[in-house]
C-alpha positions in Angstrom: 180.4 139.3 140.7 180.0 136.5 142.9 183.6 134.8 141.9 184.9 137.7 143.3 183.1 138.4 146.4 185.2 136.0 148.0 188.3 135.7 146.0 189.7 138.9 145.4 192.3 140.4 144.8 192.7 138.1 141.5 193.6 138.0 137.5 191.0 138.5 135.4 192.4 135.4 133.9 191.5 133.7 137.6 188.1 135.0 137.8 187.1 133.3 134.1 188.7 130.2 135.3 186.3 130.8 138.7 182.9 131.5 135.8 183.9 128.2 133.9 183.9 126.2 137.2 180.7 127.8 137.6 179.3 127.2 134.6 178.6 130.6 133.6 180.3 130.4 130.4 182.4 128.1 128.2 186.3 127.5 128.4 186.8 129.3 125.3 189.1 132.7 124.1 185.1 133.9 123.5 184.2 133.2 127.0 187.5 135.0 127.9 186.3 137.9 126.4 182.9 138.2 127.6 184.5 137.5 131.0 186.7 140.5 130.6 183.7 142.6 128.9 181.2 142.1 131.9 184.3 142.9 134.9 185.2 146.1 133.1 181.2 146.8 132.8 180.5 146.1 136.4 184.0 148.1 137.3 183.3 151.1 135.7 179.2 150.9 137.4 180.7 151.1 140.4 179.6 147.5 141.3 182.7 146.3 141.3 185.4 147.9 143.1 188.9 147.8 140.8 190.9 146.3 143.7 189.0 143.3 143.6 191.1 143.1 139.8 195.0 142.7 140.0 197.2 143.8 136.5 201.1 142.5 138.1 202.1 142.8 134.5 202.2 146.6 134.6 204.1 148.9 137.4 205.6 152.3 138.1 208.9 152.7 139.8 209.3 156.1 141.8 211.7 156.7 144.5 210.6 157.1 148.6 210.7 161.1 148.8 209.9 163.5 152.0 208.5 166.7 152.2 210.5 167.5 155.4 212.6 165.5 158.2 209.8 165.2 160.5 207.9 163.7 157.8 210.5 161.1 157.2 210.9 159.8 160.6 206.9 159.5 161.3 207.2 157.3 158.1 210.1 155.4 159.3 208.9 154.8 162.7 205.4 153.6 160.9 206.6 151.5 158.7 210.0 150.0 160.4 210.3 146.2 160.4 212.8 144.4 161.7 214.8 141.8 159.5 212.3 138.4 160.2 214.8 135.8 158.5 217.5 136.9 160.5 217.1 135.0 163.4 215.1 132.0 161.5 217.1 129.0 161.3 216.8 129.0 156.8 215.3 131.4 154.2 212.8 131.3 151.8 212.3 132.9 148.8 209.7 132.8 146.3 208.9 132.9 142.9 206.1 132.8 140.3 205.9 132.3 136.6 203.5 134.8 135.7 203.5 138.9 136.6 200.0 139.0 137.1 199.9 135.8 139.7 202.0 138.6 142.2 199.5 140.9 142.7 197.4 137.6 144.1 200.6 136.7 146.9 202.2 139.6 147.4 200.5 140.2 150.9 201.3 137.1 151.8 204.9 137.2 150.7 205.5 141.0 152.1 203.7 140.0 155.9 206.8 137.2 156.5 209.1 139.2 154.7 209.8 137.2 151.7 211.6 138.3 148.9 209.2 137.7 145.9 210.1 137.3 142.0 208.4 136.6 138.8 210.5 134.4 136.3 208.2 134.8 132.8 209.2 131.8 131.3 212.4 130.4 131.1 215.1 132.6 132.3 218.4 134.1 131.4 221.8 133.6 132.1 221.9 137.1 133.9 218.8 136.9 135.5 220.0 133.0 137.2 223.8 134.3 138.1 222.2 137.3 140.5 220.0 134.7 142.1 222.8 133.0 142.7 224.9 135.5 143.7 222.1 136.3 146.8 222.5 132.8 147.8 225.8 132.8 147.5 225.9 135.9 150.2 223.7 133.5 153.0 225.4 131.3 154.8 222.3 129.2 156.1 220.1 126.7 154.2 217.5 128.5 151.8 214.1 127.1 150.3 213.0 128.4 147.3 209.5 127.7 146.1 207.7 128.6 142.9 204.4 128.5 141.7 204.0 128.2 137.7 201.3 126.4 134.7 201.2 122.7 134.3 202.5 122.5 131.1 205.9 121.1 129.1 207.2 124.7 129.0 206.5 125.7 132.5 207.3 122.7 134.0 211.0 122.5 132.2 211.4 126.0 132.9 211.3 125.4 136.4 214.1 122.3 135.8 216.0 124.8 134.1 215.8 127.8 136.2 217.4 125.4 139.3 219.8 123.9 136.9 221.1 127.3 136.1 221.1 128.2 140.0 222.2 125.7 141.0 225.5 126.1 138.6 225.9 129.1 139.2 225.9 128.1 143.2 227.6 125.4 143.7 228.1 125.3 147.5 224.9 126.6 148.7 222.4 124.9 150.0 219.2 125.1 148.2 216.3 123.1 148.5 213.8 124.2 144.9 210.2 123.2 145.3 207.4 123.8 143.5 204.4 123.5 145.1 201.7 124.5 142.2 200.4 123.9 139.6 200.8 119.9 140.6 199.5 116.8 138.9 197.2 115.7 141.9 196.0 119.4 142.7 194.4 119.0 139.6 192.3 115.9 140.2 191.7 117.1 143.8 191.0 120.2 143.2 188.9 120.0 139.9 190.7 122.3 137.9 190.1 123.0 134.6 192.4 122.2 132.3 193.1 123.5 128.3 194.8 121.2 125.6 198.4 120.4 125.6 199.8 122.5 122.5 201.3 119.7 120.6 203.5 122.1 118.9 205.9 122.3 121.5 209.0 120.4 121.2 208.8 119.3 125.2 205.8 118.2 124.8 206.4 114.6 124.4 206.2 112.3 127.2 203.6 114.7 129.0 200.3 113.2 129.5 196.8 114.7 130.4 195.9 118.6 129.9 197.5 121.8 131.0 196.7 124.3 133.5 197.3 127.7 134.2 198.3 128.8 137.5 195.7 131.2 137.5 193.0 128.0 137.5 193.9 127.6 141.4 191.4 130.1 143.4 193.3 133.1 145.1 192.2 132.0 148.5 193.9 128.8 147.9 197.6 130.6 146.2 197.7 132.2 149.3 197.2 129.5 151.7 199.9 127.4 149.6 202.2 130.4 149.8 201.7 131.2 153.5 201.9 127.2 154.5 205.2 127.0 152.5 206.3 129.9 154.5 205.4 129.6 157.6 206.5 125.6 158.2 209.7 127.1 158.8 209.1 129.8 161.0 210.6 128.9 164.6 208.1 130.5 167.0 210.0 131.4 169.6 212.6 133.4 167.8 209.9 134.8 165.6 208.1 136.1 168.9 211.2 138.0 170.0 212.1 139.6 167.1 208.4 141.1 167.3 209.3 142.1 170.8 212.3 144.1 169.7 210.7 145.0 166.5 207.8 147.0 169.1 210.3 148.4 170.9 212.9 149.9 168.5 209.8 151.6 167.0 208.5 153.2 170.0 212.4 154.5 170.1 211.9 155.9 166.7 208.5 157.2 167.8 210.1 159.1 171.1 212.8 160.9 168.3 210.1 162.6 167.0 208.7 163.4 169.9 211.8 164.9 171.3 212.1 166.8 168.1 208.6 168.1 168.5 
């Protein structure tokens, strides 16, 4: 309970990692378990609320629906946003290695208005040619950053998602970072790591232990995120499109009035 009080939402995969730091248990597949058995206890007590537990792997796709007209506008004038990158000097874009890390960020990611995407691995032809062909459509300089495991696979997944990208791109102008899981977040951060499967083929040259993205608190995702985000945010332009963000909703909200 008290890994979560102040780190939630997160995986259950996070919250073990947050128990082995603790001590509570060891950094085993049992402990894993156990881990899991004691959250769905305390969930279904009541103790803990299931909120605090985010599942990105799994989702349901329905489309936006009214009941009436009058029903659609107070939704639209509600929830109406105005286009944030717009008038930003670059974009930024996002991505993650793991589904269930996007339930962590998404907040984060959906209050600045970045487009947020979950690569599972290493990706496909398709998948890296529609990336593409979004960056092909913007005509400014765009940062992508992406948050995966350190481990051989992850770590040349990332190289060959921007290879792939970046082929498929030629002329834009990308700048790829990743900004976790990274070799001296690890020491600094005193994450725990797992054993480096020698069975995989890119394993060679890698040194030290592996860690999941999921080892990183959710506090401290978010504050990578929002810090990779918000660097290049130009606070004057972002303060105006607020301004006319306010006041093309009140116009919204003086529709329904009218149709009242």
């Amino acid at each position: 309970m008290a890994a979560l009080t102040e780190e939630h939402p997160a995986t259950l995969r996070g919250t073990y990692y947050r128990v082995v730091s603790a001590g509570a248990v060891e950094k085993t597949e049992a402990g894993y378990r156990l881990v899991g058995r004691q959250v769905l206890k305390l969930r279904r007590s009541g103790v803990l609320p299931y909120s605090w537990i985010t599942d990105g792997t799994r989702w349901i796709v329905k489309p936006t629906t009214w009941s009436d007209l009058d029903m659609m506008l107070a939704d639209s004038a509600a929830s109406y946003r105005r286009m944030l990158w717009r008038s930003q000097a670059v974009e930024v874009h996002l991505f993650t290695e793991k589904d269930a890390i996007s339930g962590v960020i998404d907040g984060v990611t959906s209050r600045w208005d970045v487009p947020l995407g979950v690569l599972r691995g290493y990706s496909s032809e398709s998948f890296c040619w529609s990336v593409a062909e979004t960056l092909a459509l913007t005509e400014k300089p765009v940062h992508i950053y992406q948050l995966g495991d350190h481990d051989p696979s992850g770590i040349d997944a990332w190289r060959d998602f921007c290879d792939k990208v970046a082929r498929f791109a030629p002329t834009a102008d990308v700048t790829f970072s990743r900004i976790a899981v990274l070799p001296e977040q690890i020491e600094a951060w005193n994450l725990p790591t797992r054993p480096t499967k020698r069975t995989d083929t890119r394993a060679a040259g890698f040194t030290g232990g592996s860690v999941e993205v999921d080892a990183i608190p959710p506090s401290q995702l978010r504050r990578l995120v929002e810090d990779a985000i918000v660097q290049h945010i130009d606070p004057h332009q972002l303060g105006i499109t607020r301004m006319v963000e306010d006041a093309e909703r009140s116009l919204l909200q003086a529709m329904i009035g009218d149709r009242a």
